[in-house]
ZADO-1210 file (C-alpha; in nm, 4 decimals, padded with zeros to 6 digits):
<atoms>
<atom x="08.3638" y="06.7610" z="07.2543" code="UNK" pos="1"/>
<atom x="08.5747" y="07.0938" z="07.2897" code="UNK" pos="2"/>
<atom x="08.2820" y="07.2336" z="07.5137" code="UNK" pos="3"/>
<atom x="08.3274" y="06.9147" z="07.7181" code="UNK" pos="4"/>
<atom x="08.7621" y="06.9937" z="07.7373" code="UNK" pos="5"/>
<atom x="08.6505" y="07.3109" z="07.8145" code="UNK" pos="6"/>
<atom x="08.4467" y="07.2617" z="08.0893" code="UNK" pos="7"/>
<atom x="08.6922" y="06.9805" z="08.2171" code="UNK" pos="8"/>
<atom x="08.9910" y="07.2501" z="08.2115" code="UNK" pos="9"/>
<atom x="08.8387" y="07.4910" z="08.3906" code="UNK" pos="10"/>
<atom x="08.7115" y="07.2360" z="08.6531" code="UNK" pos="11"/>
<atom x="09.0868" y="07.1724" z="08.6946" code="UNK" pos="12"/>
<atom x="09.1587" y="07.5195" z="08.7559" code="UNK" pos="13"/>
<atom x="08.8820" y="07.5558" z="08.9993" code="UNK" pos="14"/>
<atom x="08.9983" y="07.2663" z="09.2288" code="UNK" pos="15"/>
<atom x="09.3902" y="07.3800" z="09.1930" code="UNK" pos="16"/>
<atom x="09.2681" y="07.6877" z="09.3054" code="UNK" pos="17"/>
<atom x="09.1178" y="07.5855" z="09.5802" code="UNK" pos="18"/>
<atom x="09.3391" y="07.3370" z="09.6759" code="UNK" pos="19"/>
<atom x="09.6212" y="07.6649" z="09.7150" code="UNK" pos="20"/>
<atom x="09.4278" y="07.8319" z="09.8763" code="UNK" pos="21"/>
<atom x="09.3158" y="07.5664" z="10.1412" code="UNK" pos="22"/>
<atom x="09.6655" y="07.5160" z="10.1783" code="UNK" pos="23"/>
<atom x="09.7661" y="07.9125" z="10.2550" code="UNK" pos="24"/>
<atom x="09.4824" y="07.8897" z="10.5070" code="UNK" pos="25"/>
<atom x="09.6289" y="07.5583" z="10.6527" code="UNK" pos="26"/>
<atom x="09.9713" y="07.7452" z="10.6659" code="UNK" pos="27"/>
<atom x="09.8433" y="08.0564" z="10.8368" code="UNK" pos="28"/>
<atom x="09.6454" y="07.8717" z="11.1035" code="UNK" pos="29"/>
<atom x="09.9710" y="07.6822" z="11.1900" code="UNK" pos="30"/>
<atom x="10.1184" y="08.0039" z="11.1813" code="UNK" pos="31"/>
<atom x="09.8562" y="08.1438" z="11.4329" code="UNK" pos="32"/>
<atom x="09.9020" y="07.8670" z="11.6429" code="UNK" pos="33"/>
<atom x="10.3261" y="07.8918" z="11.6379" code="UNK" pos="34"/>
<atom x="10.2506" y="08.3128" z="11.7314" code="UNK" pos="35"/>
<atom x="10.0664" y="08.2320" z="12.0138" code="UNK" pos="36"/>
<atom x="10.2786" y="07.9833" z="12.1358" code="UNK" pos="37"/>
<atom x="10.5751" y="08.1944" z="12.0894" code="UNK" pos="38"/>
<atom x="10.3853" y="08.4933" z="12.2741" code="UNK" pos="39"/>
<atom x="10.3503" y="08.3015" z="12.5769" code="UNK" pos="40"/>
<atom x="10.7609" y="08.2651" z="12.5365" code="UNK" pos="41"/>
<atom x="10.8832" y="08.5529" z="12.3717" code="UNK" pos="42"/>
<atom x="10.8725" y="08.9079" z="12.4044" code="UNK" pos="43"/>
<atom x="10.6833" y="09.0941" z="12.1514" code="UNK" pos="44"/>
<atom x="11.0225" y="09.2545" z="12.0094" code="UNK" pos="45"/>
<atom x="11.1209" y="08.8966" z="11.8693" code="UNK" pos="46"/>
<atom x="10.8065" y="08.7646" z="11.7427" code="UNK" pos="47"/>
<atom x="10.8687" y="08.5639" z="11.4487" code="UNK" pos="48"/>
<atom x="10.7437" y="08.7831" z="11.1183" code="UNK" pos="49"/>
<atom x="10.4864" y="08.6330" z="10.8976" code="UNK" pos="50"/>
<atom x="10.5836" y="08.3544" z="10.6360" code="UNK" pos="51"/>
<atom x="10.6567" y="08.5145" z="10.3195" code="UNK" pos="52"/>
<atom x="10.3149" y="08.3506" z="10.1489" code="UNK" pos="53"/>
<atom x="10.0960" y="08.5357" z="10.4021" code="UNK" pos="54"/>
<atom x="10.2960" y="08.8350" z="10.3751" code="UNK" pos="55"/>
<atom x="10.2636" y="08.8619" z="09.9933" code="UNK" pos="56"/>
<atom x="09.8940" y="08.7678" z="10.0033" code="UNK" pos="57"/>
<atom x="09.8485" y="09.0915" z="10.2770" code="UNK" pos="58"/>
<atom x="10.0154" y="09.3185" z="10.0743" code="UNK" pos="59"/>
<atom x="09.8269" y="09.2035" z="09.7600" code="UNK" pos="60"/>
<atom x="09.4747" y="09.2850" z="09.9769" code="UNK" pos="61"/>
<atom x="09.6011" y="09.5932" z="10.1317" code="UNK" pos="62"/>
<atom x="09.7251" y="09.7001" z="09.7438" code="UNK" pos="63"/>
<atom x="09.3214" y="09.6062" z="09.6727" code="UNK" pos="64"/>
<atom x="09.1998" y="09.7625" z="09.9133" code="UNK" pos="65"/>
<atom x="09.3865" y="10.1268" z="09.8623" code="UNK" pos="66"/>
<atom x="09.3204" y="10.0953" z="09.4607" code="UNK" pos="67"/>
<atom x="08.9825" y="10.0530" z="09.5351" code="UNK" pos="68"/>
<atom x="08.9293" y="10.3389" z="09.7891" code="UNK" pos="69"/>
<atom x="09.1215" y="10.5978" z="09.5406" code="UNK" pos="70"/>
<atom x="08.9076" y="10.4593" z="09.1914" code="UNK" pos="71"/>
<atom x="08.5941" y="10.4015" z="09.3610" code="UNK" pos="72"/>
<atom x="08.5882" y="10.6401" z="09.6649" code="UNK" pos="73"/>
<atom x="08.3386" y="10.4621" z="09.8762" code="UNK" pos="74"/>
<atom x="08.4304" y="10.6428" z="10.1735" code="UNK" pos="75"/>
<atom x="08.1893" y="10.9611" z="10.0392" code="UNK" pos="76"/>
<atom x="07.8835" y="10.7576" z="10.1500" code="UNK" pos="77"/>
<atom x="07.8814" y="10.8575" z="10.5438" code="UNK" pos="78"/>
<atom x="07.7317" y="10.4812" z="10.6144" code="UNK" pos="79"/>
<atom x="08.0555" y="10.2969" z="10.4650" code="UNK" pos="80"/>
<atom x="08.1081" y="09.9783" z="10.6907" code="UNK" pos="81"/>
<atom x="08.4058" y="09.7576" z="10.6936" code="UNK" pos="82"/>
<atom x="08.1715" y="09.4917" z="10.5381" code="UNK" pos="83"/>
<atom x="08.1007" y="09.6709" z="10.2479" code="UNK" pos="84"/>
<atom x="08.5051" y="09.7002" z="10.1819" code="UNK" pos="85"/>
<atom x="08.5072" y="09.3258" z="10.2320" code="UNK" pos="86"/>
<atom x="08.2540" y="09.2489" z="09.9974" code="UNK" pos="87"/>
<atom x="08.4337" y="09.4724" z="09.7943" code="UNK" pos="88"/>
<atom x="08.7668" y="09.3254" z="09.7604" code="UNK" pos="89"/>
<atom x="08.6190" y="08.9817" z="09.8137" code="UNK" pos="90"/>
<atom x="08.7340" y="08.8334" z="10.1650" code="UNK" pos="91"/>
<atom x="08.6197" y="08.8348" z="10.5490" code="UNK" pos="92"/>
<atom x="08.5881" y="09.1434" z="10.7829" code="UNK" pos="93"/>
<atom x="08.8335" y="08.9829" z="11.0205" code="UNK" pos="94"/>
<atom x="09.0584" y="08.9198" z="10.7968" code="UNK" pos="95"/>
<atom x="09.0738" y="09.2735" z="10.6585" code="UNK" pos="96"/>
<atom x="09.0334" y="09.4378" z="10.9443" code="UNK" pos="97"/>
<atom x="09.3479" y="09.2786" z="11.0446" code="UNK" pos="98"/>
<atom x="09.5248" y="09.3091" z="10.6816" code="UNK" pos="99"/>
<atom x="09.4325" y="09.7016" z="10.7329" code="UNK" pos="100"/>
<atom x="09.5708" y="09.7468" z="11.0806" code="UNK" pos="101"/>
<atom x="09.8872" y="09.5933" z="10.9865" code="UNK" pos="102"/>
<atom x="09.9761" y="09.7754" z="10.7008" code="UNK" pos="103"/>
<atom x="09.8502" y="10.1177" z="10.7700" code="UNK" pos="104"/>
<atom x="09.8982" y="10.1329" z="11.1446" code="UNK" pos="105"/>
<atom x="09.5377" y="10.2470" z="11.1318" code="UNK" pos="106"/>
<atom x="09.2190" y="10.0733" z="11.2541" code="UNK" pos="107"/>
<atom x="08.9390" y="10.0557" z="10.9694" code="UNK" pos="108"/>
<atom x="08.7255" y="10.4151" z="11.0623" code="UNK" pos="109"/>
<atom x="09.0786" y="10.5655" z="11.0849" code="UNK" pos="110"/>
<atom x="09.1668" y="10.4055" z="10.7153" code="UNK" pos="111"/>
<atom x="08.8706" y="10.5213" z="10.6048" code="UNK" pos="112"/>
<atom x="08.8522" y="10.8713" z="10.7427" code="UNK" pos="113"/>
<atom x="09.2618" y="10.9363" z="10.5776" code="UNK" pos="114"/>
<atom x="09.1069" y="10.9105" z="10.2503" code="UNK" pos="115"/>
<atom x="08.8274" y="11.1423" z="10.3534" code="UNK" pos="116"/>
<atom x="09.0964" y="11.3934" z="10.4708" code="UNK" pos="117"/>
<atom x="09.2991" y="11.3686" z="10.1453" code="UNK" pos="118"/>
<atom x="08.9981" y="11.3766" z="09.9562" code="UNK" pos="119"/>
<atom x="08.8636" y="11.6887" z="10.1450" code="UNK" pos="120"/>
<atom x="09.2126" y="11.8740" z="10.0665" code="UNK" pos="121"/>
<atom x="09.1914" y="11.8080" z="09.7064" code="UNK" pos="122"/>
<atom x="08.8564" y="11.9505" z="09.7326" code="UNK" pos="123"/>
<atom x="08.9993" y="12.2568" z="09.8666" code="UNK" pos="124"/>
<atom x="09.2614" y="12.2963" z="09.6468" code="UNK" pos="125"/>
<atom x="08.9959" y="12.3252" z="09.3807" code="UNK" pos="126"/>
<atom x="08.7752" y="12.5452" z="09.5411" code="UNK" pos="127"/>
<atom x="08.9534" y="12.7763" z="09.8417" code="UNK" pos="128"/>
<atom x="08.6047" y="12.9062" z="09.8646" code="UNK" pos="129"/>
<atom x="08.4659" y="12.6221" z="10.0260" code="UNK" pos="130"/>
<atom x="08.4069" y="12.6174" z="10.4165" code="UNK" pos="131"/>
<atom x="08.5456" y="12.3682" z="10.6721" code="UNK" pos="132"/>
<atom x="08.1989" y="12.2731" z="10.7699" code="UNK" pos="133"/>
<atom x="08.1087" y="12.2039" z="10.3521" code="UNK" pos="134"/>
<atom x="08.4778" y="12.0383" z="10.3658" code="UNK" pos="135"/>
<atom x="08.3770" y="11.7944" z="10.5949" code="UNK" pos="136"/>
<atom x="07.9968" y="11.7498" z="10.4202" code="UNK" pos="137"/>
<atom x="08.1207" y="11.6714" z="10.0849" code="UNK" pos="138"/>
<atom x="08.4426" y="11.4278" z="10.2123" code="UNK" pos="139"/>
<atom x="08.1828" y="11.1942" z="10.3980" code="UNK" pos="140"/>
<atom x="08.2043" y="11.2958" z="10.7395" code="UNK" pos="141"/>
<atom x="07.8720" y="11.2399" z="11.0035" code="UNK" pos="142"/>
<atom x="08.0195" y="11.5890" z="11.1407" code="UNK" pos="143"/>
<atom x="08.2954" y="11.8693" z="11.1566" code="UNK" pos="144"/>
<atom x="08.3695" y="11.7252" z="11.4580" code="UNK" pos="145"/>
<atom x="08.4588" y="11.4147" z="11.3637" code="UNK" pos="146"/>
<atom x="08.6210" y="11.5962" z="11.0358" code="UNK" pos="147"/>
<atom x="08.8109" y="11.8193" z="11.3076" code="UNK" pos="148"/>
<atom x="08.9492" y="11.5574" z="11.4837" code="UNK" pos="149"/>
<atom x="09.0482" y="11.2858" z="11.2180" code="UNK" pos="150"/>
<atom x="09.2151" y="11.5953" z="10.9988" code="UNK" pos="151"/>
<atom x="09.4035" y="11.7138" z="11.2700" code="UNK" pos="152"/>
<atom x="09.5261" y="11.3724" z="11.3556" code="UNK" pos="153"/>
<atom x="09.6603" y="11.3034" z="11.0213" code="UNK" pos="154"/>
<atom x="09.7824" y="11.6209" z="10.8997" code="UNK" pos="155"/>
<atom x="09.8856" y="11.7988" z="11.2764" code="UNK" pos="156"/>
<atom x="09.7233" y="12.0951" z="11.2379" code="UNK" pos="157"/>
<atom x="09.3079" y="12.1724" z="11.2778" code="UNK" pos="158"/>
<atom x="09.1608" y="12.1745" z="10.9115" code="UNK" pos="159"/>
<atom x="09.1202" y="12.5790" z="10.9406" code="UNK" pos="160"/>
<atom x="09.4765" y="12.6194" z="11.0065" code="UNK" pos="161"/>
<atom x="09.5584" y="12.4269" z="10.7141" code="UNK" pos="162"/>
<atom x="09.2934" y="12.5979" z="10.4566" code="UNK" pos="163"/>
<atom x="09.4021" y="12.9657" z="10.5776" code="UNK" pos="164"/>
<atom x="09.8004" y="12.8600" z="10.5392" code="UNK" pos="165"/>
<atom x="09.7216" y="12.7544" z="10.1748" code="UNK" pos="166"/>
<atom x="09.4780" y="13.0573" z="10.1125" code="UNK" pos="167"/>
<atom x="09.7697" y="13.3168" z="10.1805" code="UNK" pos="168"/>
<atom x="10.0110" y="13.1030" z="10.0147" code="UNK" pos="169"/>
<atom x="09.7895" y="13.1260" z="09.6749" code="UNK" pos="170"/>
<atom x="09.6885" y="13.4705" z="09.7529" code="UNK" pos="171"/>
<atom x="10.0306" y="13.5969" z="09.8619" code="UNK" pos="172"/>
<atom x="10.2062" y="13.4665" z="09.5193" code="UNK" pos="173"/>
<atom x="10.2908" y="13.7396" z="09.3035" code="UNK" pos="174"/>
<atom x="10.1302" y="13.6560" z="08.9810" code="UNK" pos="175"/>
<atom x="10.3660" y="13.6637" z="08.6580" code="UNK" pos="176"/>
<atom x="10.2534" y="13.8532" z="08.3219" code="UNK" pos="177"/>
</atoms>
């Protein structure tokens, strides 16, 4: 009998859940549908915003999706798809991709290479030994190019620049005894 209430409860749960979240997705296709209307109307400076539902569930993702990056750090495997962040964090690739853009004014291989960059520096602080080229090896990148480019676009300086500034600033410090 109490397995029975059991399995009745949680049946209930299911189908509320689903029921909200059929609804959300009812809500944001309306909402699609109102944003392109308006676009054919309005300029883009007074788009209506995002209902406060859609917003919340967006953040909540993009929260997911940064927690996971920094615990897991999937973006050290050079072959890291948006899929496999999907899966992941349990939605669609559209969906994310979308979620990702419009939180981090990044597309997804731009998302993913900022956490290979910030990754790469702690690296360095660790070990001022290392090499741009082992830098850019052991942070996930196909290439130093690639590393080159995607370092220098998020911190504004080339990723040499950066390693020699901090190797004179440690080895410039007068050490206290």
């Amino acid at each position: 009998m109490n397995l029975l209430l059991l399995i009745l409860a949680f049946l209930c749960v299911a189908v509320a859940g689903a029921g909200v979240y059929l609804y959300l997705l009812l809500r944001r296709k309306e909402a699609d549908l109102q944003t392109a209307l308006d676009e054919r109307a309005l300029p883009a400076e007074n788009m209506p915003l995002a209902s406060p539902e859609m917003t919340a569930i967006d953040q909540y993702l993009y929260d997911r999706c940064c927690r996971y990056m920094t615990e897991h750090k999937p973006f050290l495997v050079d072959s890291f798809t948006l899929q496999d962040l999907a899966n992941a964090v349990y939605t669609n690739k559209a969906y994310l991709s979308r979620t990702i853009n419009r939180y981090s004014g990044r597309n997804f291989r731009q998302y993913v290479n900022y956490y290979r960059v910030m990754y790469a520096m702690e690296l360095f602080r660790d070990n001022m030994s290392l090499k741009v080229t082992q830098l850019a090896l052991l942070s996930g990148f196909h290439s130093s190019t690639s590393f080159f480019q995607s370092f220098s676009r998020v911190m504004g300086e080339p990723p040499s620049h950066w390693c020699a500034r901090l190797r004179k600033k440690y080895t410039d410090t007068p050490v206290k005894h």
